[in-house]
C-alpha positions in Angstrom: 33.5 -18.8 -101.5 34.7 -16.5 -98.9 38.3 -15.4 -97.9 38.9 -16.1 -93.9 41.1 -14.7 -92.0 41.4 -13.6 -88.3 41.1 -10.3 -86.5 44.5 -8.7 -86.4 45.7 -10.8 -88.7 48.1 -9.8 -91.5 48.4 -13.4 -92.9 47.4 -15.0 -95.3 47.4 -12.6 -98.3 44.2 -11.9 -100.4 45.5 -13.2 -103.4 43.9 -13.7 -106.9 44.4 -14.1 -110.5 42.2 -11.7 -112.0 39.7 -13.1 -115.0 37.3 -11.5 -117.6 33.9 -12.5 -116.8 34.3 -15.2 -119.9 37.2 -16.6 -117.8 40.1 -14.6 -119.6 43.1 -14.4 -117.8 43.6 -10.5 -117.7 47.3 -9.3 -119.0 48.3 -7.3 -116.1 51.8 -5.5 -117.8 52.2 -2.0 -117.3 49.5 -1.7 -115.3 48.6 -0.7 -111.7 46.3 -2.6 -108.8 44.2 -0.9 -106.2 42.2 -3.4 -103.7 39.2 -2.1 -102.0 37.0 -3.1 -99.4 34.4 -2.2 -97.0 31.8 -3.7 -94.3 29.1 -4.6 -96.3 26.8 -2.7 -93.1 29.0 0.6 -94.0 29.1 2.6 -97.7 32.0 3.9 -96.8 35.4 2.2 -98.3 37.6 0.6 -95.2 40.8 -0.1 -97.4 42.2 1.5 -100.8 45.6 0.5 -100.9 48.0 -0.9 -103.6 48.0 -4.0 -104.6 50.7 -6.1 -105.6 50.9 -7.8 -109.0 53.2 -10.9 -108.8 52.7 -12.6 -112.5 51.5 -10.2 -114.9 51.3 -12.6 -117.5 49.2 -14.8 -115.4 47.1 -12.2 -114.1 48.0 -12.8 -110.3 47.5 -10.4 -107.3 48.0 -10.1 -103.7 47.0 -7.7 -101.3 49.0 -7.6 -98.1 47.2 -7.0 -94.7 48.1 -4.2 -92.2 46.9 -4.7 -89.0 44.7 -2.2 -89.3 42.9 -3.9 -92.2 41.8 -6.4 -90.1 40.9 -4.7 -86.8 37.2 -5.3 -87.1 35.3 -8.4 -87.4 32.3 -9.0 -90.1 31.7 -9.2 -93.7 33.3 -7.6 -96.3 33.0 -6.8 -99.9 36.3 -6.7 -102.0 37.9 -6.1 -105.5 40.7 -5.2 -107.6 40.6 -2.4 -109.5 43.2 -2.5 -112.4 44.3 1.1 -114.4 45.5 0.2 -117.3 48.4 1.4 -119.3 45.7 3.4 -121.5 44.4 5.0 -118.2 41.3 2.4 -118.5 40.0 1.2 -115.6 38.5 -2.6 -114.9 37.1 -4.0 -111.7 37.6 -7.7 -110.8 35.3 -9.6 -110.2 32.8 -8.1 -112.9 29.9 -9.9 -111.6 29.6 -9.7 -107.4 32.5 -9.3 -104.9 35.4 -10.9 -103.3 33.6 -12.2 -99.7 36.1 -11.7 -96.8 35.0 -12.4 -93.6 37.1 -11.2 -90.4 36.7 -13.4 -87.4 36.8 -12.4 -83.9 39.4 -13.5 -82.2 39.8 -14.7 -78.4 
């Protein structure tokens, strides 16, 4: 399932509650949230920004758009990456991407 949202755009958030590949909610306290993404034509990463963490408990994220997140239409691959307390690092999903897909706009 892909996340749609509309060039220029800043709304709505990417949010997410982040899950083990088992299904795990992942405990999110004390630890930090980076969200990537890029066009999947490009190797080169288009955001690597901060993410927000709104219920660390419940695992839940959100990433809020700039417009210049936004400023170019197409498919994208996203993620989460999550630095744990230990200095760990995890990347949600495990398995695949996050599918965001910037329309064009009129």
């Amino acid at each position: 399932m892909a996340f749609n949202i509309k060039k220029g755009d800043t709304s709505p958030w990417m949010l997410s509650t982040l899950k083990a590949s088992d299904g795990t909610i992942i405990d999110l306290s004390n630890s930090t949230v980076l969200f990537e993404m890029k066009l999947t034509s490009r190797t080169d990463v288009t955001i690597s920004a901060a993410a927000q963490i709104i219920d660390p408990d419940a695992g839940t994220v959100r990433y809020v758009w700039s417009a210049t997140d936004t400023q170019h239409a197409g498919w994208y691959k996203a993620e989460f990456k999550v630095t744990y307390q230990d200095s760990t690092i995890e990347t949600f999903p495990n398995e695949n991407f996050f599918w965001v897909n910037v329309y064009e706009d009129i």
